[in-house]
N, C-alpha and C positions, 0 to 999 in steps of 0.2 A: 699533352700534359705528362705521358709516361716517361716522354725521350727526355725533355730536361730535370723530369725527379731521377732518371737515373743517371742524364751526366755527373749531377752533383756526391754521386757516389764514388771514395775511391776506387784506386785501383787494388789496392790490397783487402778494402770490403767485398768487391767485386767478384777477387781471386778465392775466397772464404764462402762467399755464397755459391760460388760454379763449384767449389770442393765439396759444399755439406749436401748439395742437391745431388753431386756423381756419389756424395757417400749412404746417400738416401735410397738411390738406385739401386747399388751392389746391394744395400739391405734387403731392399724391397726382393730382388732377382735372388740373394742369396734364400731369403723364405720360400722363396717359392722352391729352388729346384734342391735345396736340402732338407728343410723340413716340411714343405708341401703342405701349407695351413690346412686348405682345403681338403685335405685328404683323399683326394684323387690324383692320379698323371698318367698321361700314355707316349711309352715310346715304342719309335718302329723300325724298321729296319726291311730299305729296301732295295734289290737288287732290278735293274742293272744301278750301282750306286750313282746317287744324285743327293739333293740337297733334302730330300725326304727321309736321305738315311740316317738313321741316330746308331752309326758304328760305336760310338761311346757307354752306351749303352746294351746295345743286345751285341755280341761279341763272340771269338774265340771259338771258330767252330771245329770240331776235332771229332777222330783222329783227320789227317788230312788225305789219305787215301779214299776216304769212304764219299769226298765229290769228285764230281768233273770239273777240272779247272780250268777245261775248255768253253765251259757252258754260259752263257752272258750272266743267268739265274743261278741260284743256288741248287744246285742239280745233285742229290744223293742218290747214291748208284750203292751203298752197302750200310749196312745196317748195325748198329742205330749211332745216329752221329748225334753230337752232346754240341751245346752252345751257353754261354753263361748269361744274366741278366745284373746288371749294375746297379743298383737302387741304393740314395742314398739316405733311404730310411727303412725299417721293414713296414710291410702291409700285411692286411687280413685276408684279401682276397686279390689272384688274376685274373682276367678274362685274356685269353690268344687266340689270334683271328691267325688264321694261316691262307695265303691266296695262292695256290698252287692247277699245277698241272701232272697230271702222275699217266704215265704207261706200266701198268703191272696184270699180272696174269694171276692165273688161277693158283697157284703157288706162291703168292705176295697179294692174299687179297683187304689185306688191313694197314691202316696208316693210323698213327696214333701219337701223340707230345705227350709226356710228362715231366715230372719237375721231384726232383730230389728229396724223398722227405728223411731219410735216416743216412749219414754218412759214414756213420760206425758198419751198416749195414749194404751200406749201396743199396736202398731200395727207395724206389721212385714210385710216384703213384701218375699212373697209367690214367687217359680219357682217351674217347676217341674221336677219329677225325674224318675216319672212313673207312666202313667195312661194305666190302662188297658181296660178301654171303648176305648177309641182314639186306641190303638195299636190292638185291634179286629177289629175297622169298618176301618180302614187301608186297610186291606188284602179283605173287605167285600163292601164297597163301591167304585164308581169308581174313581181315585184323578183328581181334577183341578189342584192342584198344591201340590209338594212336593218339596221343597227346604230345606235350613240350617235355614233359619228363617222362612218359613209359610207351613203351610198343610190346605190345600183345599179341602173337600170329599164333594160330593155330591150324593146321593142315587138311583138317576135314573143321563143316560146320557145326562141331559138337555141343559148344556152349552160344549162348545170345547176347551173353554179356560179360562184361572182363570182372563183374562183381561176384557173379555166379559161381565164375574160375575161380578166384582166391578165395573165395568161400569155401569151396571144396579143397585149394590148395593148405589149406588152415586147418583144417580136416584129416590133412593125411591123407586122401585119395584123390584119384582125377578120373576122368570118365577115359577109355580108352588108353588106360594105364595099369593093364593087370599085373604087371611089377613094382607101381608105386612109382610114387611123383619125381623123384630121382633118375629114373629111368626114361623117361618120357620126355622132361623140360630141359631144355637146354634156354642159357643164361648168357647174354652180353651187357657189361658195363651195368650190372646189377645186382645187386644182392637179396638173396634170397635162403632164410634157414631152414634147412628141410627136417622134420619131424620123422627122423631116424630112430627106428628102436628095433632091437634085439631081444627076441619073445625070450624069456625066463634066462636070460644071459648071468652066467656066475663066472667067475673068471676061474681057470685051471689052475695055473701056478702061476706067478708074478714072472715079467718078461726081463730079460736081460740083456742086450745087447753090447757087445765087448769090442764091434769094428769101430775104429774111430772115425768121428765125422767133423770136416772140416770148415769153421765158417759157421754163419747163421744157417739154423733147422727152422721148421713149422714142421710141427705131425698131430694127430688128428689122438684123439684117445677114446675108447667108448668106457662108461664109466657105471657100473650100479649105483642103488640109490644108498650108500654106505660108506666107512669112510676109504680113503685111496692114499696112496702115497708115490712121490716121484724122488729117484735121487739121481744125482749128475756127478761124474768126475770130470774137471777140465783140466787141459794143458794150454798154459797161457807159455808159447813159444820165444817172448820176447824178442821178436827178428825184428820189428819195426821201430820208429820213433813214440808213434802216438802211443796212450792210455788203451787200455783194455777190459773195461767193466763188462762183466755179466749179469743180465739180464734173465730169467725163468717167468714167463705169463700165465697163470693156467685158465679160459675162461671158455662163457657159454654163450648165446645168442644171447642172453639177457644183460653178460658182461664180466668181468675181470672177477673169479673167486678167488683167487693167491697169485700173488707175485713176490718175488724175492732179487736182488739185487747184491753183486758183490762188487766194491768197488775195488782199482788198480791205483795203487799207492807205492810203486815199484818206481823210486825213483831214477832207476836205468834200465825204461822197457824197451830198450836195442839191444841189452847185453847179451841177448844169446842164449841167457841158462833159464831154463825152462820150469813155470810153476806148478803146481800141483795144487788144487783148489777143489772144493766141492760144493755142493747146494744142496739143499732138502727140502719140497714142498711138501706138505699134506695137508688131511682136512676132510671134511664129508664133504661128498657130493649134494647137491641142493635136489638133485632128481637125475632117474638114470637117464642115459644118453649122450652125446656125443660132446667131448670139450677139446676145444684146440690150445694146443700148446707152444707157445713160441720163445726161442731159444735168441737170443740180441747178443750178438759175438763177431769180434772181425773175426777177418781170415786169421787175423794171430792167434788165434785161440781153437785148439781141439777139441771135440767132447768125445771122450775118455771111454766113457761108460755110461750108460743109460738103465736104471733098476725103472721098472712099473708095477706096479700091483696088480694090473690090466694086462690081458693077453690080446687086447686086440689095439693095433699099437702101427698108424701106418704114414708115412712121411709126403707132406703134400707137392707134390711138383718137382722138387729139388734134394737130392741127394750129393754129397762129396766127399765117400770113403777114401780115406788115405792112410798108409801106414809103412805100403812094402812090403807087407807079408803077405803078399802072393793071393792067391785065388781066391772068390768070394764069389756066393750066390745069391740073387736079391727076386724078390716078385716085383709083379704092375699089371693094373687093371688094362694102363694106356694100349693105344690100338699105333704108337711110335714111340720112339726113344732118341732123345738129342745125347749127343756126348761130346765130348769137347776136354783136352790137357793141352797144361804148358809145361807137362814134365816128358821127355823126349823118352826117357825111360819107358815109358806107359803106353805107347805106342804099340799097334798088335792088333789082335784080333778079338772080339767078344762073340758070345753065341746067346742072341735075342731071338725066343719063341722058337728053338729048335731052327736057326739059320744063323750061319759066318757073317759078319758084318766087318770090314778093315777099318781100323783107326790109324793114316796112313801118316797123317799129317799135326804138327801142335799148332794152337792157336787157331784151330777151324772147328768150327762145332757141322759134326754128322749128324745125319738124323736119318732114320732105317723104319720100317713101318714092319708093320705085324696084324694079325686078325684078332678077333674081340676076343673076351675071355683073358683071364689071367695067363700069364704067361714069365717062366723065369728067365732071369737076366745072369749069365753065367761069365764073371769080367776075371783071366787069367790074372791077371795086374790090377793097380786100386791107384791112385790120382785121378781118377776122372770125375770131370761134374757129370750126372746123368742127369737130366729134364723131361720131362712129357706134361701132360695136363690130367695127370690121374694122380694117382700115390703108388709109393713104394715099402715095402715090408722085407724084413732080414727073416721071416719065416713063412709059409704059406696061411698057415691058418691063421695067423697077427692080419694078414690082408682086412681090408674094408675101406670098403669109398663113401661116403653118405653126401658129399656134393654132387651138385646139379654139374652135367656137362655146359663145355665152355664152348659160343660160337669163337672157335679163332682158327688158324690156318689151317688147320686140321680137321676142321667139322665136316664131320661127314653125313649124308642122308640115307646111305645105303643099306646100311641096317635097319630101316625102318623103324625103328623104335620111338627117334625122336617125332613126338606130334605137338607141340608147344614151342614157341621161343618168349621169352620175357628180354626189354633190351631197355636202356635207359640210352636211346642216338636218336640224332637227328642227322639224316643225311644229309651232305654239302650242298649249298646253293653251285650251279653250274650259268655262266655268263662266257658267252665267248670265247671257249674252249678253256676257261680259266675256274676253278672250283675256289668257294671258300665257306673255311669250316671253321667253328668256334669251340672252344674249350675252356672250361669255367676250375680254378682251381682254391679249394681256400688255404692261404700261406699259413698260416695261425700253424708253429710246430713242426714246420716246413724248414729244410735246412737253408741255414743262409750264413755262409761263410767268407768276412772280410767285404762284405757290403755287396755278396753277390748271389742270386738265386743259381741252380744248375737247372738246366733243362735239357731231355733228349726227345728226340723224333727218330720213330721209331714205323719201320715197315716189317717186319717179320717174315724171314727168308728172302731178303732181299741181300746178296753178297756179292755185289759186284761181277758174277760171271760174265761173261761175254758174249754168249750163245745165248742167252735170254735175253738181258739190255734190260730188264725192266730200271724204272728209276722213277724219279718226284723230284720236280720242277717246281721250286720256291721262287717267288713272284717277291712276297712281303709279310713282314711277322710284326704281328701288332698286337701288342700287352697294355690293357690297360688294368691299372693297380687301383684299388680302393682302401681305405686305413681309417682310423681316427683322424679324426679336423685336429687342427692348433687347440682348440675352444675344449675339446671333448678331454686333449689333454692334460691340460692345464686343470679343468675341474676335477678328474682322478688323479693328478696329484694332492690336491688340496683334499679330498675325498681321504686319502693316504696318511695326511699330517695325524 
């Protein structure tokens, strides 16, 4: 009965209905892979490439030195190689499965993705994928706690339970930590605010610092319970295309007490001539003790000057004095020191903890060890980023650290000190000489620029040498995205009206 109701159908009916049904199609396909009703999609990307790979999607992996492009898989051999993600909507959350195989040694013993969250900043937020300090004291120490989200190891049987520990960690003291809890716990892929105070702290005189620093700061402030004041000089260099805002955060575990914001309205910031800007935060402190301070600046941008009202005043992880004027002396707690210029000028010699260290080479970051305790950094020349996992201070007695040591390539056990680890990992599933490891990110604020996430994979001290070989053998990178439904949008539009 179907075959002659449809002979009696034109041919031009015919031609209309095979068009509105193919236009029905592309609709149906275009919802789906642009605005993803459902609010879910996973793409992947996999090597050796096949018809499982979604190259259109996960992409672009750079620099192009940093694989083996002899290797069938995605073989990084130098660290850290960047790839971009193509979405043609944004989402609230990833999930990345990474299937790999890695040869690394005790000098590359972290593997790690993240994804791009400030691009004024270049700062990416970091999860992991695989440390191999944590997955040895695992089996070696005895655990407090081992869940989906926390691991707890502690080195003798001191406590019975992981409630007991942050009880006492809440406290301010820990059993078998007569220097306090900062001293004793070391911290992976976790956060933890340590109950830092300085007995009858008054500050001397307000601090000053006149070396200029290049690029986003973080430093640490310790504060009385009274009021405080910060002020900044910037030089907005105008060498680039982009805008240039700054940013001042001043906050506490609890959260943001002042922020200020200067915006760039310079509508020729390539031209070369250089602004002169300033900021001023103040305010009382809600309670004495430690606030961190974050400075949100590209590289176009100097900071000038730094006034505190605080003498104790000390820069976390990352410093980038620049100016040209010659020699300068810096403190650090750290037990290494990274450094690293692309100014050929700056090239030479530094003396870290009373030892010669060369900086022979640009675009290679050193890294030089030292023993515990404070120790100064003495740089004849200034362009250089310096790095460690401590802080750094322009005076000795400004020094102070009040973070928890970090497990990363540098953890060391030999001082005995450390008797805790706190870790938010789960070590990788291992199948067949093949690992896989997952990593959960939320996008919500996440940069996403011209319909693309960034992402790096990251091994730390992995450089391509040769004499070592270590590397990471990528199998398949699998992202799946979560977001609002069609349904969910549509009602917060109307919600909006």
């Amino acid at each position: 009965m179907v075959k002659p109701f449809l002979t009696e159908w034109s041919f031009l009916f015919k031609l209309r209905l095979f068009l509105a049904v193919l236009a029905g199609l592309f609709v149906i396909v275009f919802l789906f892979l642009k605005i993803v009703p459902g609010g879910e999609i996973t793409y992947s990307r996999a090597w050796p490439s096949g018809l499982k790979s979604g190259k259109g999607f996960i992409y672009d992996f750079k620099p192009g030195e940093r694989i083996d492009v002899n290797s069938r898989f995605l073989k990084i051999i130098a660290d850290p190689l960047y790839f971009s993600l193509f979405t043609p909507r944004a989402f609230d959350q990833a999930m990345v499965t990474v299937v790999y195989r890695d040869r690394l040694s005790a000098s590359t013993p972290i593997f790690e993705i993240g994804v791009l969250k400030d691009k004024l900043t270049d700062a990416y937020d970091l999860r992991p994928l695989q440390n191999n300090i944590v997955d040895a004291l695992r089996f070696r120490w005895p655990r407090l706690e081992d869940t989906a989200s926390r691991l707890v190891l502690q080195a003798d049987k001191t406590y019975t339970s992981s409630e007991e520990f942050f009880s006492d960690l809440a406290a301010g003291h820990l059993r078998d930590c007569p220097n306090g809890p900062t001293s004793c716990v070391a911290v992976y892929n976790y956060q933890l605010s340590p109950k830092y105070r300085l007995p009858d702290y008054a500050p001397i005189a307000p601090t000053t610092i006149t070396q200029p620093l290049r690029g986003p700061h973080q430093f640490y402030l310790y504060l009385p319970h009274e009021d405080w004041r910060l002020s900044f000089n910037f030089v907005d260099l105008n060498q680039d295309k982009g805008q240039d805002p700054i940013t001042v955060s001043v906050s506490s575990p609890e959260g943001i007490i002042a922020s200020r914001t200067l915006t760039d309205n310079n509508p020729e910031p390539d031209s070369g001539r250089a602004e002169d800007k300033q900021l001023v935060l103040n305010g009382p402190a809600p309670s004495a003790g430690v606030y961190k301070v974050d400075v949100r600046i590209s590289p176009d941008v100097v900071i000038a000057k730094i006034v505190s009202s605080s003498d104790k005043l000390s820069f976390i992880s990352r410093v980038w004095p620049v100016s040209g004027a010659g020699s300068l002396d810096l403190f650090t707690d750290a037990t290494y020191l990274s450094v690293e210029t692309m100014n050929p000028a700056s090239l030479g010699e530094i003396n870290f903890g009373g030892r010669i260290f060369p900086i022979a080479k640009t675009g290679k970051r050193f890294t030089f060890p030292a023993g515990i305790g404070t120790k100064m950094i003495s740089l004849p020349k200034d362009d250089l980023v310096l790095e460690n996992n401590g802080v750094f201070a322009f005076a000795r007695n400004s020094l102070f650290d009040p973070s928890f040591k970090r497990v990363d390539r540098y953890f060391s056990l030999l001082s005995g000190e450390t008797k805790y680890i706190v870790a938010d990992y789960a070590r990788p599933l291992a199948d067949n000489g093949w690992k896989t490891a997952t990593a959960r990110f939320p996008l919500v604020g996440a940069s996403r620029d011209d319909g693309k996430y960034t992402f790096l994979l990251s091994v730390p001290g992995l450089d391509g040498d040769s004499q070592t070989a270590d590397y990471v053998e990528i199998k398949e990178i699998r992202i799946a995205l979560s977001g609002r439904t069609l349904g969910q949008k549509i009602v917060s539009l109307f919600r909006g009206l």
